[in-house]
C-alpha positions as protocol buffer text, in pm:
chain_id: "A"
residue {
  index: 1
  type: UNK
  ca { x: -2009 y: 3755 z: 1623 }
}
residue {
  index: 2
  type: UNK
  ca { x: -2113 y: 3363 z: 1632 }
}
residue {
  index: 3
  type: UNK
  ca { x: -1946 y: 3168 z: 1861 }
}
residue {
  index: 4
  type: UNK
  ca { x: -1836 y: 2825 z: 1766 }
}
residue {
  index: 5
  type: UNK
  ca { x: -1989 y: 2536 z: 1919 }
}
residue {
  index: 6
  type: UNK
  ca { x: -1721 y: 2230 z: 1933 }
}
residue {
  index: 7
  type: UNK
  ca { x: -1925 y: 1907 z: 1888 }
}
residue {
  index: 8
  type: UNK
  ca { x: -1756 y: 1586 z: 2127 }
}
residue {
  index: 9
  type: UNK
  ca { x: -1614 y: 1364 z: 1866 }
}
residue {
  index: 10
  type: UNK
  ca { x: -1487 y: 1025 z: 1914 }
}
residue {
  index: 11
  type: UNK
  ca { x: -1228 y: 782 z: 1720 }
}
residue {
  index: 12
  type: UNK
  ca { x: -1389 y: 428 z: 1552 }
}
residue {
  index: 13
  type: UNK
  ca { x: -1232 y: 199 z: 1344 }
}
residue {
  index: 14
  type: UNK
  ca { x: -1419 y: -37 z: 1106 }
}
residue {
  index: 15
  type: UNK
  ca { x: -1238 y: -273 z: 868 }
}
residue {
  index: 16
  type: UNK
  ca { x: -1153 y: -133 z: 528 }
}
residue {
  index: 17
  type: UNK
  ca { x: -1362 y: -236 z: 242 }
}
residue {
  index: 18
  type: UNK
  ca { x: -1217 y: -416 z: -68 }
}
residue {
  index: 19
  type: UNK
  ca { x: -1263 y: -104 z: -309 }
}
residue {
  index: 20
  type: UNK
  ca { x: -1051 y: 135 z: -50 }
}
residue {
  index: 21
  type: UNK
  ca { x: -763 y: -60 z: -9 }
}
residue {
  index: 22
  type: UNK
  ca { x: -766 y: -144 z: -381 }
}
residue {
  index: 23
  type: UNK
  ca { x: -762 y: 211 z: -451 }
}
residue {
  index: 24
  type: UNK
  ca { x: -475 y: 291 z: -197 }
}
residue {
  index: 25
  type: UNK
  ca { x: -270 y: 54 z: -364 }
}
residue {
  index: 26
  type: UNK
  ca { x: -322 y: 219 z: -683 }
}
residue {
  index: 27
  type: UNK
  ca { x: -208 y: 517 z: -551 }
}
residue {
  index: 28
  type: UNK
  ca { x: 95 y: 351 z: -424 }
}
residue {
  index: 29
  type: UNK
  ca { x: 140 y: 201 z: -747 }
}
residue {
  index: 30
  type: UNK
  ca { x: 100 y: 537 z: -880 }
}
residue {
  index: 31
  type: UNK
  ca { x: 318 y: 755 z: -673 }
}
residue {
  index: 32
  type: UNK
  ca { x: 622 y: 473 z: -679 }
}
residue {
  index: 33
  type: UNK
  ca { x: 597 y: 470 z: -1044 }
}
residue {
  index: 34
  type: UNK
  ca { x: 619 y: 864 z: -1067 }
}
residue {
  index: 35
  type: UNK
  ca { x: 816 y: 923 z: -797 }
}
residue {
  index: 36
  type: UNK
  ca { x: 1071 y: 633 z: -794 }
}
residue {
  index: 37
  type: UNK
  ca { x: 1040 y: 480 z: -1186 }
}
residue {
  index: 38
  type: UNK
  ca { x: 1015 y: 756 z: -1404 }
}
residue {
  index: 39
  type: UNK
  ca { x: 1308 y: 944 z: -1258 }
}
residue {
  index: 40
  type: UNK
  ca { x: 1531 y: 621 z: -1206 }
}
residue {
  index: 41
  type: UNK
  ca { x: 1479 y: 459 z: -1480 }
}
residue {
  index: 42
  type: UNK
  ca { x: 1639 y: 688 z: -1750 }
}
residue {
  index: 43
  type: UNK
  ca { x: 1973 y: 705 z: -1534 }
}
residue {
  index: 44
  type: UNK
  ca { x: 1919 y: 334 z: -1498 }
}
residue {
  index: 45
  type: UNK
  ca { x: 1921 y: 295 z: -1871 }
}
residue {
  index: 46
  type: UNK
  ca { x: 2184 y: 543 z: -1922 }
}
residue {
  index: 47
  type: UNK
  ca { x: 2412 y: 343 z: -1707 }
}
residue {
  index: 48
  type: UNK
  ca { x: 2346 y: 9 z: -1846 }
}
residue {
  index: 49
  type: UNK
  ca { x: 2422 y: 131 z: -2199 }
}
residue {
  index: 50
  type: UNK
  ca { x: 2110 y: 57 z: -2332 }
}
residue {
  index: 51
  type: UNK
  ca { x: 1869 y: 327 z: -2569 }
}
residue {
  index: 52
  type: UNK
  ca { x: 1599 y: 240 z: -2423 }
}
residue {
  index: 53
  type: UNK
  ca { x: 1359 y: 392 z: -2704 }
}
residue {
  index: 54
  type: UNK
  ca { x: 1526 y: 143 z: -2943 }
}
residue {
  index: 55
  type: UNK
  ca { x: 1464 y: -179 z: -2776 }
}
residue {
  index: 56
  type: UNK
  ca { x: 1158 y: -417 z: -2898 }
}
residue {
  index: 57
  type: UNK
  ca { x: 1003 y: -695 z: -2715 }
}
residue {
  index: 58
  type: UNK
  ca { x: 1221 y: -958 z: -2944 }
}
residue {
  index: 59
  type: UNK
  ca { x: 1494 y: -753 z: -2842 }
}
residue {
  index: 60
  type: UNK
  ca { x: 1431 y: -801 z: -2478 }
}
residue {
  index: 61
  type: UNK
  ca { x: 1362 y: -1169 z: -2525 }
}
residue {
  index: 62
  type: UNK
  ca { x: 1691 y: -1276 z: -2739 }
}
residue {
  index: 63
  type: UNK
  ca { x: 1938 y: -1065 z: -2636 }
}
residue {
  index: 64
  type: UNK
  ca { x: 2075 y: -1204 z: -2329 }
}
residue {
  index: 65
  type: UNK
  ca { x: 2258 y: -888 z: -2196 }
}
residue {
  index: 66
  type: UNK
  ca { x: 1947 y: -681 z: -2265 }
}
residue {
  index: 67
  type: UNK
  ca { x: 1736 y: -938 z: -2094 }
}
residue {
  index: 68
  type: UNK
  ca { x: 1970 y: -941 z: -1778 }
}
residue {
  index: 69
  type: UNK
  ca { x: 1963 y: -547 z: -1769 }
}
residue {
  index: 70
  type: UNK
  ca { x: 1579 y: -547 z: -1783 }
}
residue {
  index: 71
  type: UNK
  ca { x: 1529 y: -866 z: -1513 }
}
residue {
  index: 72
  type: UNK
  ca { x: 1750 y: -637 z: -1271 }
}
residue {
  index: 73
  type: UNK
  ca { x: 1585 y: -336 z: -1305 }
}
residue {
  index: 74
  type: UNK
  ca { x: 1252 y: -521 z: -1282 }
}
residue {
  index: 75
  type: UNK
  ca { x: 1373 y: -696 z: -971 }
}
residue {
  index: 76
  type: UNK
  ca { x: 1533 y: -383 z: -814 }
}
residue {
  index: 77
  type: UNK
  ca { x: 1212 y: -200 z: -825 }
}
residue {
  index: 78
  type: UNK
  ca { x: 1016 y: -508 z: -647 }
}
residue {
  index: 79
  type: UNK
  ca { x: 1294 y: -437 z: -359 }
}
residue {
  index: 80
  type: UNK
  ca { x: 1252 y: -87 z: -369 }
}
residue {
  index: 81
  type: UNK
  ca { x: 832 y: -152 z: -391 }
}
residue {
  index: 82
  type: UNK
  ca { x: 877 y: -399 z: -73 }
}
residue {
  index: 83
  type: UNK
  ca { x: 1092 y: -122 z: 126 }
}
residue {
  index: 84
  type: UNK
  ca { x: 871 y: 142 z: 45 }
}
residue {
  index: 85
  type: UNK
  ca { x: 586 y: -57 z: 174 }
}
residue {
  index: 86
  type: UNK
  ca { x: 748 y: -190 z: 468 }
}
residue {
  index: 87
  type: UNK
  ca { x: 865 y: 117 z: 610 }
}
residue {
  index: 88
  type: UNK
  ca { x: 592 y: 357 z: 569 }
}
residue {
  index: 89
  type: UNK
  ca { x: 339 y: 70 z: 687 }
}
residue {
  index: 90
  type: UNK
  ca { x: 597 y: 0 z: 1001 }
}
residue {
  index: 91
  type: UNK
  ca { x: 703 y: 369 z: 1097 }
}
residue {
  index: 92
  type: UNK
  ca { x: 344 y: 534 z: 1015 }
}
residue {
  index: 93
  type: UNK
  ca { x: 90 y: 237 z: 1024 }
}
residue {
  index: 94
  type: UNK
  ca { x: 11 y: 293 z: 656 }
}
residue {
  index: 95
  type: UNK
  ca { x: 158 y: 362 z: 297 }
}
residue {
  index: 96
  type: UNK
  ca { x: 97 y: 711 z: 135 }
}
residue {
  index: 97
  type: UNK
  ca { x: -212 y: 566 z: -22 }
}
residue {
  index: 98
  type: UNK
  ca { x: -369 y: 437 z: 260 }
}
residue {
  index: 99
  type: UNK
  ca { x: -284 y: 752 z: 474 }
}
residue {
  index: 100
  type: UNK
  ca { x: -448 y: 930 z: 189 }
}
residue {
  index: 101
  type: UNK
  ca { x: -760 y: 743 z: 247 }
}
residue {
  index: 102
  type: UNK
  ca { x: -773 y: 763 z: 631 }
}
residue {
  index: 103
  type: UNK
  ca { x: -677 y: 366 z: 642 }
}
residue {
  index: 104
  type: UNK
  ca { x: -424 y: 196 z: 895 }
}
residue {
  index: 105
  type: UNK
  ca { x: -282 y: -147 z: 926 }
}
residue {
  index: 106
  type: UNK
  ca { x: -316 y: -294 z: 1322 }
}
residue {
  index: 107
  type: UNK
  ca { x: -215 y: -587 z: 1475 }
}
residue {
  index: 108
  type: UNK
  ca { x: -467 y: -801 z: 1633 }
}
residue {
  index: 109
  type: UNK
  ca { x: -255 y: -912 z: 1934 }
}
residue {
  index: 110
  type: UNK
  ca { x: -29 y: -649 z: 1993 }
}
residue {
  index: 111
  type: UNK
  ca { x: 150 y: -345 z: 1860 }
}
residue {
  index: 112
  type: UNK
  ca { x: 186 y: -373 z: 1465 }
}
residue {
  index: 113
  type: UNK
  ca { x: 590 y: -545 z: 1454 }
}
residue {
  index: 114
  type: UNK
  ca { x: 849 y: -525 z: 1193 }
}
residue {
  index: 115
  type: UNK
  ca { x: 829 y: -922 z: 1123 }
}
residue {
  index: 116
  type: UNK
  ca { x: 433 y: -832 z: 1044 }
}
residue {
  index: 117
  type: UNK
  ca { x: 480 y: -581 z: 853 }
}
residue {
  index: 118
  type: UNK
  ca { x: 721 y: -809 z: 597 }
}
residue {
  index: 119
  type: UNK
  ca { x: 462 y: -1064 z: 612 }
}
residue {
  index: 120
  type: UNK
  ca { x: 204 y: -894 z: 501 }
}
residue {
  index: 121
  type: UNK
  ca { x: 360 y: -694 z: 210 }
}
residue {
  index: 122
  type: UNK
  ca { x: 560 y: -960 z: 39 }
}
residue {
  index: 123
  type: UNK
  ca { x: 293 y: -1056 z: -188 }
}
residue {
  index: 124
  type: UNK
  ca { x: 222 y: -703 z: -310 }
}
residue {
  index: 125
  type: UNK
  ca { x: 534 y: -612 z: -375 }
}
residue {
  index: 126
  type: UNK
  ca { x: 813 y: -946 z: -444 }
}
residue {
  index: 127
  type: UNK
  ca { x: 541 y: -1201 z: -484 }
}
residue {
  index: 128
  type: UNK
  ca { x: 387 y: -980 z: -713 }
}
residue {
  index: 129
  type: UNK
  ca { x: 206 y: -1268 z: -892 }
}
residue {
  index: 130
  type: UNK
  ca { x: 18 y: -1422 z: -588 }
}
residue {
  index: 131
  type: UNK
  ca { x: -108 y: -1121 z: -531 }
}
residue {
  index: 132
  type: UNK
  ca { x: -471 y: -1227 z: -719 }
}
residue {
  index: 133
  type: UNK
  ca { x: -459 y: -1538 z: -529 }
}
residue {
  index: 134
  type: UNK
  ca { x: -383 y: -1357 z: -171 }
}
residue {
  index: 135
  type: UNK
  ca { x: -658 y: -1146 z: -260 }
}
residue {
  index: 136
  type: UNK
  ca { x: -906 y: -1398 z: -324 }
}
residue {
  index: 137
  type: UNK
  ca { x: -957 y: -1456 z: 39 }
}
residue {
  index: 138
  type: UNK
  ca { x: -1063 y: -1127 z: 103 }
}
residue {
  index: 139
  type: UNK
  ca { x: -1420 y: -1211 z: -62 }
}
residue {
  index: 140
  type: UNK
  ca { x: -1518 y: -1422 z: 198 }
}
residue {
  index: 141
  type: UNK
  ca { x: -1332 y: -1333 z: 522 }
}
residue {
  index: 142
  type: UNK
  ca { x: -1610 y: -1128 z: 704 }
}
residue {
  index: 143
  type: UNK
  ca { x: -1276 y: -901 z: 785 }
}
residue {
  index: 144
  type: UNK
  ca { x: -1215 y: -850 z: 446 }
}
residue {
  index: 145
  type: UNK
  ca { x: -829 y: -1006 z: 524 }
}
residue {
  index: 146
  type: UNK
  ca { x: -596 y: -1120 z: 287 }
}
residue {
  index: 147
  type: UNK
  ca { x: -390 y: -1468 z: 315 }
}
residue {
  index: 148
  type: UNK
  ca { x: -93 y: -1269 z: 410 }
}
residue {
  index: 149
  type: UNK
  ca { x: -311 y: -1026 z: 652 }
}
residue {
  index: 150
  type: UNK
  ca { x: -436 y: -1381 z: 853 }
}
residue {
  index: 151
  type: UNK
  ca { x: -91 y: -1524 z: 814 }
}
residue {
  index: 152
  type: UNK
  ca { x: 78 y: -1188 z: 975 }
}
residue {
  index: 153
  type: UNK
  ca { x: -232 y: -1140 z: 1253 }
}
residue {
  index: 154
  type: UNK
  ca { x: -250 y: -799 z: 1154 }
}
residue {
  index: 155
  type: UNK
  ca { x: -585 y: -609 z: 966 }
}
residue {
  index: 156
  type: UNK
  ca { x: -633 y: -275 z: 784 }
}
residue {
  index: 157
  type: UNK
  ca { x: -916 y: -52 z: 929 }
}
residue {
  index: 158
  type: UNK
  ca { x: -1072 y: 303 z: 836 }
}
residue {
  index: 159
  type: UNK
  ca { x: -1042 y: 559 z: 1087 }
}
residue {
  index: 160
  type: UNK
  ca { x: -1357 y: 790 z: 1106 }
}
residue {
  index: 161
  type: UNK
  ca { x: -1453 y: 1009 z: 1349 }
}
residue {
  index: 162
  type: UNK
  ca { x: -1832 y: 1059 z: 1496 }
}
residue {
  index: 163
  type: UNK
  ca { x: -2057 y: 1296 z: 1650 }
}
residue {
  index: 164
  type: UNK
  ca { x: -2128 y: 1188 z: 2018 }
}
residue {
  index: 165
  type: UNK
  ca { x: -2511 y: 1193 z: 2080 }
}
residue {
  index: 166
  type: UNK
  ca { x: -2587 y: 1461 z: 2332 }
}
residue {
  index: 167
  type: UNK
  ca { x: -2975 y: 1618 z: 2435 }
}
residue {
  index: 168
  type: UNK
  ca { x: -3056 y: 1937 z: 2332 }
}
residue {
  index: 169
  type: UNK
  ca { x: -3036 y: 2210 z: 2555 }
}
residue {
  index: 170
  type: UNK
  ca { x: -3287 y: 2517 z: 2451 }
}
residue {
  index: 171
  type: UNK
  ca { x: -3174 y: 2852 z: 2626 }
}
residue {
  index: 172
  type: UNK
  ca { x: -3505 y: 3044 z: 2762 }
}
């Protein structure tokens, strides 16, 4: 039988590059719109009165009640967006995406507060249009930090682990 040989491993953290924290907010996009949306949104429609298969973009436009109905949905699932980012990032350092790509969100003074947390995720989820502008930053911060990261002090990092170096030991 072959015995297993642990290697020493330690923890780093390096700041997250553009591309993965783009893709974990896809997949937060992603699993709030199949998760939260798709389910919701039927009974939402349901309730409201509206047949939502039958409505067309004039529709939505003209017709004031319809256009109310559809501006508070729209705006309940920007709340519901923010509070799903807020907590997860507060209680577990990270949304589902990022967790799925082994990234975190740290404070830079101190441990990562409540107040920095809502900071930093109003633009992705309520401010939903300044979103390409809070971005924009993140080309030439050397951090790769959005307006709202330097604005709450906090950054987003990838934890990896490595192999400690070690000499070889040969067994006469």
């Amino acid at each position: 039988m072959e015995d297993l040989i642990f290697l020493p491993t330690r923890n780093i953290r390096v700041v997250a590059d553009f591309n993965l924290r783009a893709l974990a907010y896809i997949i937060d996009l992603l699993f709030f719109f199949f998760m939260i949306i798709m389910p919701f949104s039927s009974i939402y429609y349901e309730l409201s009165g509206i047949n939502a298969e039958e409505i067309s973009i004039e529709d939505s436009i003209n017709n004031p009640k319809i256009f109310t109905i559809l501006a508070v949905g729209y705006f309940a699932c920007m709340i519901i967006f923010a509070f799903y980012l807020i907590s997860f990032e507060y209680l577990l350092n990270g949304s589902i995406g990022k967790k799925m790509l082994n990234l975190s969100v740290v404070s830079k003074s101190k441990e990562l507060s409540l107040k920095q947390v809502i900071v930093r995720n109003l633009t992705k989820s309520v401010l939903f249009n300044l979103l390409a502008f809070d971005c924009f930053l993140m080309l030439f911060d050397q951090q790769k930090r959005r307006v709202s990261d330097f604005l709450a002090n906090t950054l987003v990092v990838s934890n990896r682990k490595i192999i400690k170096k070690f000499g070889v030991v040969n067994e006469l």
